[in-house]
C-alpha positions in Angstrom: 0.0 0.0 0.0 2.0 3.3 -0.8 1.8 6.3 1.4 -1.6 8.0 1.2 -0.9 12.0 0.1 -3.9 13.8 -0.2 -3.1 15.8 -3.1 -2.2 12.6 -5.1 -5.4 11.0 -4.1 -7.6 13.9 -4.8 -5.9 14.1 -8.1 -6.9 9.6 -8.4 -10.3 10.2 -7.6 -11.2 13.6 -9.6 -11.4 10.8 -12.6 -14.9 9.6 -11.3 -17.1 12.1 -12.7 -15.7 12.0 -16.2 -16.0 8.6 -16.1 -20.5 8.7 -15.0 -22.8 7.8 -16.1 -20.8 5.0 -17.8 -21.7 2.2 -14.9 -18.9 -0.2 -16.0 -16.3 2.9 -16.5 -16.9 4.0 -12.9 -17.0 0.2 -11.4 -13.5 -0.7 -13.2 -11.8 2.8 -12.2 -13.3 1.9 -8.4 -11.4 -1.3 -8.6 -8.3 0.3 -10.2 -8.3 2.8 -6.9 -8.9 0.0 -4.5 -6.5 -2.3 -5.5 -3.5 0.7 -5.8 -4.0 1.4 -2.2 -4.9 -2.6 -0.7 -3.3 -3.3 2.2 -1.5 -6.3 1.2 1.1 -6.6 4.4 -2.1 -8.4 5.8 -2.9 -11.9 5.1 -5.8 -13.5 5.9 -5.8 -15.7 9.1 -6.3 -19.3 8.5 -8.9 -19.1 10.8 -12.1 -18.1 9.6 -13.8 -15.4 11.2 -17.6 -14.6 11.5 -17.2 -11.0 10.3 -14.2 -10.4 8.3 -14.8 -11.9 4.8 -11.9 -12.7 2.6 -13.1 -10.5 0.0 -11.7 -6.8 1.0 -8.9 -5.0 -0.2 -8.3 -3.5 3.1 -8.1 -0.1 1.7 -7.6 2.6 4.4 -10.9 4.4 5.2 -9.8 7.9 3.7 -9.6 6.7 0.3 -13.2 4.5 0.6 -14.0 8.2 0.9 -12.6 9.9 -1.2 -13.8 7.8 -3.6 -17.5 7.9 -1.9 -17.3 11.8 -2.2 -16.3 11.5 -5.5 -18.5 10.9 -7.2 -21.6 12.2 -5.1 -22.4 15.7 -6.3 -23.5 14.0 -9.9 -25.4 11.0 -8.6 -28.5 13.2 -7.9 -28.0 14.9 -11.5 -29.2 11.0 -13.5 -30.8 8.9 -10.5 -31.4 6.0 -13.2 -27.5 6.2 -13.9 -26.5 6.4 -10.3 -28.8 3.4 -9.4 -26.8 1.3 -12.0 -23.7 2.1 -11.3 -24.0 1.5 -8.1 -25.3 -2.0 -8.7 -22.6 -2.4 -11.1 -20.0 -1.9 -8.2 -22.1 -3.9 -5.8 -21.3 -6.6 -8.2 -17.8 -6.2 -7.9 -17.9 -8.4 -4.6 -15.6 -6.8 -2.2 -16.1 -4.9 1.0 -15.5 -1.7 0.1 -17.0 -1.7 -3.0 -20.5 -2.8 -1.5 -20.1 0.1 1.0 -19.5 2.7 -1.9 -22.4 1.1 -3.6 -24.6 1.6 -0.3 -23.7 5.0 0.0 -24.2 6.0 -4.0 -27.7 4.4 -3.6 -28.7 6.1 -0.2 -27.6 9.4 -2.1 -30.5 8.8 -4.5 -33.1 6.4 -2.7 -35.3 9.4 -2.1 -35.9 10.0 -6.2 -37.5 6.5 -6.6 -38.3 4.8 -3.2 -39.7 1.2 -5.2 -36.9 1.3 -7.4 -34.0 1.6 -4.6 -36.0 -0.5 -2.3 -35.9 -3.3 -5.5 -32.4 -3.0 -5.1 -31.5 -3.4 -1.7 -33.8 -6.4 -1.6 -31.7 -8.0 -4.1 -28.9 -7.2 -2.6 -29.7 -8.6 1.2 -28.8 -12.2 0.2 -25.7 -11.5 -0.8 -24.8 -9.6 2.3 -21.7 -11.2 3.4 -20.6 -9.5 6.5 -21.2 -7.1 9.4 -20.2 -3.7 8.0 -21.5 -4.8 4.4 -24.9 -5.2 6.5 -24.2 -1.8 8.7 -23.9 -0.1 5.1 -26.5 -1.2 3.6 -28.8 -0.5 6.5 -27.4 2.7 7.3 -26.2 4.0 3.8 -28.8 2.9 1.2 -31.6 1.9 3.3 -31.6 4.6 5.9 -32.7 7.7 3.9 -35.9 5.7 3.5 -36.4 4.4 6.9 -36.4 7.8 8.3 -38.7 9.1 5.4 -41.7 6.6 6.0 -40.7 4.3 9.0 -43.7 2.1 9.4 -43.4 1.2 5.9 -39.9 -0.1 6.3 -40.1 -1.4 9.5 -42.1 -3.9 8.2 -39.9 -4.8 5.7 -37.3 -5.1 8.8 -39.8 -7.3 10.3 -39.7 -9.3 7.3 -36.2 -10.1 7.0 -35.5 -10.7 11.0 -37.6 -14.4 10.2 -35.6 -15.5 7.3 -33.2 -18.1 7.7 -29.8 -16.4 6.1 -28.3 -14.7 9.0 -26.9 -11.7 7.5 -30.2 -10.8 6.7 -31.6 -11.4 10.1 -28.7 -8.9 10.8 -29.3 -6.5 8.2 -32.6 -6.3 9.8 -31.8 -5.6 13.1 -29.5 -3.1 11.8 -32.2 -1.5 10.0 -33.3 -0.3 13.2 -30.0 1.8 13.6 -31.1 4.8 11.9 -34.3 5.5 13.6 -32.9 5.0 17.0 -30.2 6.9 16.2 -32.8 10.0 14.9 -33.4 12.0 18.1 -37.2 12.7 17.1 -38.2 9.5 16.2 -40.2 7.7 19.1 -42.1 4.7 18.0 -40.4 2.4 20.3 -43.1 -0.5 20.6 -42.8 -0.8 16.5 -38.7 -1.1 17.2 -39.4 -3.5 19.7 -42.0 -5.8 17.2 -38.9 -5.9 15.3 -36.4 -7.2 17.9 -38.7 -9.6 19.7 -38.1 -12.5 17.6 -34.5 -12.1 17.5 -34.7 -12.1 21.6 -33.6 -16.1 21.2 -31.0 -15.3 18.4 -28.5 -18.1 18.6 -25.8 -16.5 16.0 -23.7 -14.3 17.8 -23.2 -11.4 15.2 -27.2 -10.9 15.2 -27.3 -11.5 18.5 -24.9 -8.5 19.1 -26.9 -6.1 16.8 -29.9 -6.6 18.9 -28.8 -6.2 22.2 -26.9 -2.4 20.8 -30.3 -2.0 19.1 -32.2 -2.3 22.5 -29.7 -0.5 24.3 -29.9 2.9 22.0 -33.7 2.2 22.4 -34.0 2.4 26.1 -33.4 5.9 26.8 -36.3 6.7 24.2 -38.8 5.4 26.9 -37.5 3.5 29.5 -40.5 2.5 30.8 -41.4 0.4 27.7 -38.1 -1.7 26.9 -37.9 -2.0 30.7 -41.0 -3.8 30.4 -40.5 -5.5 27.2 -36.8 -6.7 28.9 -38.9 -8.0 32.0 -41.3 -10.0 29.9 -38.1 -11.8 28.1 -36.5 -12.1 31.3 -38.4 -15.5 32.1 -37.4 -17.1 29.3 -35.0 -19.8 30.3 -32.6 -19.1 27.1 -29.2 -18.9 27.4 -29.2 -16.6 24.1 -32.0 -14.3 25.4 -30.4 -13.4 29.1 -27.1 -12.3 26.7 -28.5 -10.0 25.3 -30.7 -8.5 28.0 -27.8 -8.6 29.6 -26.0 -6.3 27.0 -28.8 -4.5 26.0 -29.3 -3.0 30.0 -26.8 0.0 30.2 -29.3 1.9 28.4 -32.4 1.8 31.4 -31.8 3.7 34.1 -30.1 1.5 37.6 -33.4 0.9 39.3 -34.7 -0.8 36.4 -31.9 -2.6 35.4 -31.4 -3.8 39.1 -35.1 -5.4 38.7 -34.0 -7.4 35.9 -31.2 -8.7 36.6 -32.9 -10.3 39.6 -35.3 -11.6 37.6 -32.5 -13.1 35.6 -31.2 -15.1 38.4 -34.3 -16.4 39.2 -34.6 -18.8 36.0 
């Protein structure tokens, strides 16, 4: 990986916009960039972890965005074009490619909800990892969410039952962008969402809830405290972790009440 100087990498990336809306142009010139600054002093582990796929070029974070910012002021100029090129560097498979992709769609996901919407669908199988499922969620899907939550919570709702367990994660993640929106308040429709996750046996979407219901207490305390108690009787090893981790966010008195009725099954 060589040095990263700012000038020079301005200077790499002011080839994007020439290159839009030719999808293919920008996808291959994305690669080019990507592979010029991979980190390739790291090797894979033998071991194979839950969340760090094989497929990344470990490109340092200020050239994912510099590349991102790239291109941005023109997506909005050709939504249609910015839609496809996205997709096109979706398809290149990597890491960072997928979260550039997120971020190019969430730019424009506001111009044709059903058609952005299409495309994060048929990207959720393919979801591969943690932060590809924290960019879509975040990046792509989260302009919508905020726009018209109960129509995309239900999607969330959707995909939390389905058996591939990025997207269970991708839609506990979905949540992140609501609870992270200091006006939005619908807590009970957050925790629809969660609740079947509270016996989550895989341990990345496991995780996701617990943050998820931890962001969510200070919204109303009253009503995750609640919602926590009511899961508190389960005897499931899975759903006292992440009560457990999801518990910093009531306030002591509550949590103290819990975690007593944690020890008691």
């Amino acid at each position: 990986m060589p040095p990263i100087d700012p000038a020079v990498l301005r200077r790499h990336t002011a080839a994007l916009p020439g290159k839009f809306p030719d999808a293919v142009a920008v996808a291959a010139l994305v690669r080019r960039l990507l592979d010029e600054y991979a980190d390739r002093t790291h090797r894979a582990s033998p071991v194979v972890t839950t969340s760090a796929p094989a497929n990344e070029y470990k490109a340092p974070a200020p050239v994912v965005r510099a590349i991102t910012n790239a291109l941005r002021p023109l997506l909005k100029s050709d939504p249609a074009a910015a839609r496809q090129t996205a997709d096109t560097v979706w398809a290149g498979g990597s890491r960072e490619e997928r979260r550039i992709a997120a971020d190019w769609l969430g730019q424009v996901a506001l111009a044709a909800p059903a058609a952005a919407l299409a495309l994060i669908e048929r990207w959720a199988p393919q979801v591969e990892s943690a932060d590809t499922a924290d960019a879509l969620a975040e990046l792509a899907l989260g302009p919508l969410m905020r726009a018209e939550p109960t129509r995309y919570l239900e999607i969330a709702r959707r995909w939390v039952v389905g058996p591939a367990r990025w997207v269970r994660r991708l839609g506990a993640a979905a949540l992140t962008p609501l609870v992270n929106d200091r006006q939005w308040d619908n807590v009970p429709a957050a925790l629809a969402v969660l609740r079947p996750l509270m016996g989550e046996g895989d341990g990345e979407v496991r995780r996701t809830a617990a943050q998820v219901l931890e962001k969510l207490g200070p919204k109303s305390p009253p009503e995750v405290s609640r919602f926590l108690r009511e899961q508190a009787v389960r005897a499931n090893a899975n759903t006292q972790w992440i009560i457990r981790n999801a518990l910093a966010g009531l306030p002591e008195a509550d949590q103290a009440e819990i975690i007593r009725l944690l020890r008691s099954y």
